[in-house]
C-alpha atoms as one frame of an Amber mdcrd trajectory, in Angstrom:
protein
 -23.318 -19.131  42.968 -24.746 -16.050  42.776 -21.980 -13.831  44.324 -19.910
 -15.792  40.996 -22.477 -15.121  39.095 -22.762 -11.434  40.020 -18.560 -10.696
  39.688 -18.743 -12.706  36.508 -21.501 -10.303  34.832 -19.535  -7.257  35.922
 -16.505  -8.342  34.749 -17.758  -9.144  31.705 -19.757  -5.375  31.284 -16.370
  -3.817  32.009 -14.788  -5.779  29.150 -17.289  -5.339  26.599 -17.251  -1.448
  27.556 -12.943  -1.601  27.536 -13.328  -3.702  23.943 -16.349  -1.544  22.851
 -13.970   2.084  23.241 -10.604   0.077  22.199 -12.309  -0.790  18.685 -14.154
   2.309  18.412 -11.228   4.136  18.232 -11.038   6.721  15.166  -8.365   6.906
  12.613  -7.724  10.353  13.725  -7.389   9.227  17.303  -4.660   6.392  16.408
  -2.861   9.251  14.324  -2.823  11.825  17.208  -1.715   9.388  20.237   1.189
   7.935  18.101   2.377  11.064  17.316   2.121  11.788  13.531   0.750  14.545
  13.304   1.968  18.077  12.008   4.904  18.280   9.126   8.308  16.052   9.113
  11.311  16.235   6.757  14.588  15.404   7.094  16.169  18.890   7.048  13.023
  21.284   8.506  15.253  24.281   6.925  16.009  23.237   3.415  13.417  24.050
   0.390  11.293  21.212  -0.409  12.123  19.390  -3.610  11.952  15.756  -5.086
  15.444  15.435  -4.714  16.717  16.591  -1.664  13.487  15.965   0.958  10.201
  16.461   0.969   8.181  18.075   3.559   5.389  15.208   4.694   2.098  16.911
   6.278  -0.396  14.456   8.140  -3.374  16.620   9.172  -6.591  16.205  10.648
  -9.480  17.972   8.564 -12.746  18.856   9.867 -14.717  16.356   8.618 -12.318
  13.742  10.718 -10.262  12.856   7.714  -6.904  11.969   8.206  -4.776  13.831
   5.022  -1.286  13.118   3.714   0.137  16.265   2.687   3.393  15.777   0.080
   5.667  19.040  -0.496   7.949  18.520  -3.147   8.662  21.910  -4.051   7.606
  22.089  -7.704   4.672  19.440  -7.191   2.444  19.214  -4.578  -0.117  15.993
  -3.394  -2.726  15.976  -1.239  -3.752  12.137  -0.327  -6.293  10.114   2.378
  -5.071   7.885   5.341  -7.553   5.028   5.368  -6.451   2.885   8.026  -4.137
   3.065  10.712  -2.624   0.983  13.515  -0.349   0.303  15.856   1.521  -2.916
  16.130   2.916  -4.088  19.418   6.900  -2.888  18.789   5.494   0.808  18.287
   5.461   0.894  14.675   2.956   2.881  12.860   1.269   0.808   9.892  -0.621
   3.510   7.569  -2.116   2.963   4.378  -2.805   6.011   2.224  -5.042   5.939
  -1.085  -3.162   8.346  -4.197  -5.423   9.011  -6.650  -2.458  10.311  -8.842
  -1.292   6.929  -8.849  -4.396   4.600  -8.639  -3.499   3.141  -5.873  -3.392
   2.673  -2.114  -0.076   2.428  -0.485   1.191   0.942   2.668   3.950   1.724
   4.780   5.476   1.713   8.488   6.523   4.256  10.480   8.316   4.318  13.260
   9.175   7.012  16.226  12.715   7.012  17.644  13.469   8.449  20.938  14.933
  11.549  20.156  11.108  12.011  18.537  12.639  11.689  14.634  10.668   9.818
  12.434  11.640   6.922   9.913   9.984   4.878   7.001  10.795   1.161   8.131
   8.624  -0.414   4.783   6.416   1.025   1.944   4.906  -1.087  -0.486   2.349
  -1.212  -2.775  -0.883  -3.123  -2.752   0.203  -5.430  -4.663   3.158  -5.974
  -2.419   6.114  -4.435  -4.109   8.860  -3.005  -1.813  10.372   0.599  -2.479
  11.852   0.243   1.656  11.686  -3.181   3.184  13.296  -3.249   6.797  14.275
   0.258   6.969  16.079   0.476   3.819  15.663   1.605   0.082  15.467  -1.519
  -1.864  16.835  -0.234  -5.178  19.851   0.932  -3.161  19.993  -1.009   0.027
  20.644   2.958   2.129  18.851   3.159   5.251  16.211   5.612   4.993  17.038
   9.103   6.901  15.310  10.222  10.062  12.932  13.092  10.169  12.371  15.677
  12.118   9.221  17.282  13.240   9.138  21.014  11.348   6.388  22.494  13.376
């Protein structure tokens, strides 16, 4: 009984220290291990602008804040990441507050092999689609890969 007893208490220390550092971990941490980080666009040598690509930064700032960085060219956004995970297929889920718009966004995000990047959903809070299983609703195009630009 006390051998059990004994294997039973250190198995259970090791998975309350395993859960403990598994839930602990930071936003940034999620961000960095997935792979998000730095500046993706579709074309890395074209001009930002609304129309034709923007350039997407996700940075890390001092204070541990994860920042979404938008480059259209003529406007510029700078926006928070508030919560981050990683679903078992791979995909990214992010949600980002805009205070330009009043609201916090979610979308998904997902890594191909070749290491290009593509929206799979966004959608507001509310639950309105703009991309809904990899494709622009109001069109029905798949949305384009991009490419790491740093």
């Amino acid at each position: 009984m006390t051998r059990w007893l004994s294997r039973w208490t250190t198995a259970a220390v090791v998975w309350v220290a395993f859960t403990s550092t598994a839930g602990a971990e930071t936003l940034a941490a999620t961000v960095e291990q997935w792979g998000l980080l730095g500046s993706w666009a579709v074309d890395c040598a074209a001009r930002p602008d609304r129309d034709r690509g923007a350039l997407l930064t996700y940075e890390i700032q001092k204070d541990g804040r994860v920042m979404y960085r938008r480059n259209f060219g003529e406007a510029k956004d700078e926006n928070e990441v508030v919560s981050a995970t990683v679903n078992a297929e791979g995909l990214l889920n992010v949600m980002v507050y805009f205070p330009s718009l009043h609201q916090t966004r979610e979308f998904g995000l997902l890594l191909a092999k070749d290491g290009s990047l593509r929206a799979i959903y966004n959608r507001s809070e509310r639950g309105a689609y703009t991309i809904r299983d990899g494709k622009y609703v109001a069109t029905g195009a798949p949305t384009p890969a991009q490419q790491r630009c740093d």
